[in-house]
C-alpha positions in Angstrom: 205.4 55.2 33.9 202.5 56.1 36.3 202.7 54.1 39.7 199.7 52.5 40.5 197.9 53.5 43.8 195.1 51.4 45.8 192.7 53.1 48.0 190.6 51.3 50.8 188.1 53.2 53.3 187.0 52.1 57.1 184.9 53.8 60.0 187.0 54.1 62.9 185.6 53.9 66.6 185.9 56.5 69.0 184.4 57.8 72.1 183.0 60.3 70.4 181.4 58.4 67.3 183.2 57.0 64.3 185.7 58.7 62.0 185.5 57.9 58.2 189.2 57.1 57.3 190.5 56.2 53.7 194.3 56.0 52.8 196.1 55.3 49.6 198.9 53.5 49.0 201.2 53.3 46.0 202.5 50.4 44.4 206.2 50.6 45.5 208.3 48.7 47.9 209.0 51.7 49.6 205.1 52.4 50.8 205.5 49.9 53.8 208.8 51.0 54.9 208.8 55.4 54.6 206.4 57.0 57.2 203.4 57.2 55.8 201.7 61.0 55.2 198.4 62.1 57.4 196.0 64.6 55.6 193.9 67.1 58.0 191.2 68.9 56.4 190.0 72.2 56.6 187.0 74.3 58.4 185.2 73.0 55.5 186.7 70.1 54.0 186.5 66.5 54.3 188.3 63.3 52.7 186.2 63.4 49.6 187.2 67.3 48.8 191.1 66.0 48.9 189.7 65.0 45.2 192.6 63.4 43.7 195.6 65.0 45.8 195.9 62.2 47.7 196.3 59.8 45.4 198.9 62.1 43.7 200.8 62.2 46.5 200.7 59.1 46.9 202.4 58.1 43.6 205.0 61.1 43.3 206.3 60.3 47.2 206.0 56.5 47.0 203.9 56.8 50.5 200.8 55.8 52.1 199.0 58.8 52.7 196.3 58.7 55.5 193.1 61.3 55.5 190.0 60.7 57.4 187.0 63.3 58.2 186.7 65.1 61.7 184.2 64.3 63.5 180.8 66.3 62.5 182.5 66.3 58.9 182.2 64.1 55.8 181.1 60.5 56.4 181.6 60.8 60.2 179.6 60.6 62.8 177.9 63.9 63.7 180.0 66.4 66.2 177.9 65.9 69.7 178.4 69.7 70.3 180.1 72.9 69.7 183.7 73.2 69.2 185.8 74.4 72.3 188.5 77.4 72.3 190.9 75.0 72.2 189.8 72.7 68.9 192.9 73.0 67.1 195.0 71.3 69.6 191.8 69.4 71.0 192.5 67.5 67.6 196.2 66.5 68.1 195.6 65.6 71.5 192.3 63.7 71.5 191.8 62.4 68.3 195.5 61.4 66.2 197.0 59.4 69.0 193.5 56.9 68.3 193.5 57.3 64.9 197.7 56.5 65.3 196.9 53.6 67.6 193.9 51.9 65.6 196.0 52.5 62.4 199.1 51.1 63.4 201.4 54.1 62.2 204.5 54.8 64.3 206.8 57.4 63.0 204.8 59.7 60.4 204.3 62.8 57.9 201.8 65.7 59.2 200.2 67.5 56.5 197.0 70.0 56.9 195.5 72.5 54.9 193.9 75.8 56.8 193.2 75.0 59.9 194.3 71.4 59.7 197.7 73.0 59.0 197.4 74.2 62.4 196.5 71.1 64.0 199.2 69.4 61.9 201.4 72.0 64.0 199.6 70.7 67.1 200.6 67.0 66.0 204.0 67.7 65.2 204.9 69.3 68.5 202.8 66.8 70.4 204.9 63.8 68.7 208.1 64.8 68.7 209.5 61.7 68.1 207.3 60.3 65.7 206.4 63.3 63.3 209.4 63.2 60.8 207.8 66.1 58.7 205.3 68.8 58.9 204.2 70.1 55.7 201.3 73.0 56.1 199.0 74.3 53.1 197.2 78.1 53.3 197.8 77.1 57.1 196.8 80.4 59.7 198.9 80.5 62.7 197.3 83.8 64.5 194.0 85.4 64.2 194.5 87.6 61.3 191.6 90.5 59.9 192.0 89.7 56.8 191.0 85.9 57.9 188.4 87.1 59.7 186.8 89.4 56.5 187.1 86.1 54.9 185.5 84.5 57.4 182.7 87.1 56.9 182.6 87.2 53.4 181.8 83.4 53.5 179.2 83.5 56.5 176.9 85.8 54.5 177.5 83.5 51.0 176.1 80.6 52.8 172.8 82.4 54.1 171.9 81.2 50.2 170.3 77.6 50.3 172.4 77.0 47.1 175.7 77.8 48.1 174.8 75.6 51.2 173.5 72.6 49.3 176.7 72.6 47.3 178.1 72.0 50.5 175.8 69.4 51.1 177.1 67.2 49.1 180.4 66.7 51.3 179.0 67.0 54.4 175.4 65.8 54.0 173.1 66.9 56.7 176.0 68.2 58.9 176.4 70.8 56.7 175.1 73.7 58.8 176.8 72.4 61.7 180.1 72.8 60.1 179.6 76.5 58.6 178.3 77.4 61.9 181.3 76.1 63.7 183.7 77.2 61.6 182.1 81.0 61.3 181.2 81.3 65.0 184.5 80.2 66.4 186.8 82.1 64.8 184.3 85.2 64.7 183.8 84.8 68.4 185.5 87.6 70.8 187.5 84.4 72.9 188.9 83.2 69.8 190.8 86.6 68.9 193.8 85.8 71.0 194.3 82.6 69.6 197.8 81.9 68.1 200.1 78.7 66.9 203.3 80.8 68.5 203.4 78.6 71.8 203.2 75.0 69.8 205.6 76.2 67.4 208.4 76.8 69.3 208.1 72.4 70.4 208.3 71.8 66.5 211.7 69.7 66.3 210.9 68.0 62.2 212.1 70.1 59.5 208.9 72.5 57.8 207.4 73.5 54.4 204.9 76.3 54.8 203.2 76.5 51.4 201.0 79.4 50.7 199.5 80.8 48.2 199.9 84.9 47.4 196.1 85.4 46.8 195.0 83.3 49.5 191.9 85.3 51.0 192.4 83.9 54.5 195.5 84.9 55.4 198.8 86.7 54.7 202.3 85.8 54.0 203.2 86.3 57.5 201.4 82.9 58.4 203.8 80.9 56.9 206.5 82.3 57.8 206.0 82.5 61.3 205.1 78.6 60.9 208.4 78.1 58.7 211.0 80.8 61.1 214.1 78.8 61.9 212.3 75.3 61.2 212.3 75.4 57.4 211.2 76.7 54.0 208.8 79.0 52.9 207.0 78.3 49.3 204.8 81.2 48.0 202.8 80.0 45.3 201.9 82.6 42.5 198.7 83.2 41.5 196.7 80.9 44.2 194.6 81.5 46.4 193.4 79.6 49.3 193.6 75.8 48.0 196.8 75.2 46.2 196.2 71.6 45.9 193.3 71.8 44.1 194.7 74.9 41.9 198.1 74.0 41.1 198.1 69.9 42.6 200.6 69.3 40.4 203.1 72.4 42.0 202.3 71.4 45.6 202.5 67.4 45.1 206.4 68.2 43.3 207.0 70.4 46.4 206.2 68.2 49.0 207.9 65.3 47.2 211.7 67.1 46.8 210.9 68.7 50.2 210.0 65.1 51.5 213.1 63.3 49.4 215.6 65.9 51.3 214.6 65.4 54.7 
């Protein structure tokens, strides 16, 4: 029997402009009690590119799961700037005790694909208390050259106008913005000593680094630096850099038994 999941969306206010947040939430008498599960997207991603993960998780975990778009992404308000050095904790420091706060979540589930794996990291070690697990997709933890000839790779795809329309149709007219800002921070000579190592070390919840073995953005030695003496790795054959969307139905069972155990 399939549970039944609910969805309901809402712009958020912030100093900064308003965050699009939508969360889904299962049809169980467990969904009001277990902490719910927070989704952060990726350099390019947004809530509507989750596609139906969420609501998968949702049902297989019995859990409200929580996504919303960062600011300059998706159906938020645009990013007043450029992103600083620091973005990826920027994110867990500025922005997820609001979105905490205005949401009314206490203890919760981090989970974040690419770089929002790494400010899921961020989260986790900034809420010690509060973040009960820390789940991280394709995640990068250091600046890695095979990220960066991915990064590179993908920088010259979207000099095409079509490539970059396709993207248009997540991120609208911010769509430039958020290549540019993913491409020429992590390309940029002060980003090269960037690493997760430091944050990692305050990660008290128990971890599930998944990964897949053909992910173009980064090795196997991502997750399991993220994973060493916190948890579990989970290499994921034949994926590459969006195992939820390539094997959802793998990754939702993963997080689930890893979620049921902790």
């Amino acid at each position: 029997m399939t549970t039944a999941v609910s969805d309901q969306d809402r712009l958020i206010p912030t100093p900064a402009g308003r965050l699009y947040v939508k969360d889904w939430t299962p049809d169980t008498e467990t969904a009001g009690t277990l902490p719910p599960i927070l989704l952060l997207h990726d350099s390019l991603g947004c809530v509507d590119l989750w596609r139906s993960f969420p609501a998968s998780l949702a049902a297989a975990t019995a859990r409200r799961v929580v996504a919303y778009d960062r600011l300059g992404f998706g159906r938020s308000d645009p990013h007043p700037g450029t992103l600083p050095r620091d973005f990826v904790a920027a994110e867990a420091r500025e922005v997820i005790p609001l979105l905490l706060d205005h949401l009314g979540i206490g203890d919760f589930v981090a989970c974040g694909h690419s770089v929002g794996g790494g400010m899921a990291v961020e989260t986790a070690a900034r809420f010690p208390a509060r973040c009960r697990a820390l789940v991280t997709i394709a995640a990068q933890a250091f600046v890695e050259e095979r990220t960066l000839d991915g990064i590179r790779v993908a920088k010259q795809g979207f000099q095409e106008p079509a490539q970059l329309a396709r993207l248009a149709r997540y991120q609208g007219d911010k769509a430039r913005w958020a290549v540019d800002a993913w491409t020429e921070t992590w390309l940029s000579p002060a980003f090269a000593d960037w690493t997760l190592d430091r944050t990692l070390s305050q990660v008290r919840c128990p971890v599930l680094a998944l990964h897949g073995d053909r992910d173009e953005y980064g090795s196997a030695e991502h997750p399991t630096r993220i994973a060493a003496g916190r948890g579990t790795v989970r290499l994921l054959p034949d994926t590459g850099h969006v195992p939820h969307r390539e094997c959802e139905d793998e990754v939702v069972e993963a997080i689930r038994a890893f979620l049921s155990e902790t």
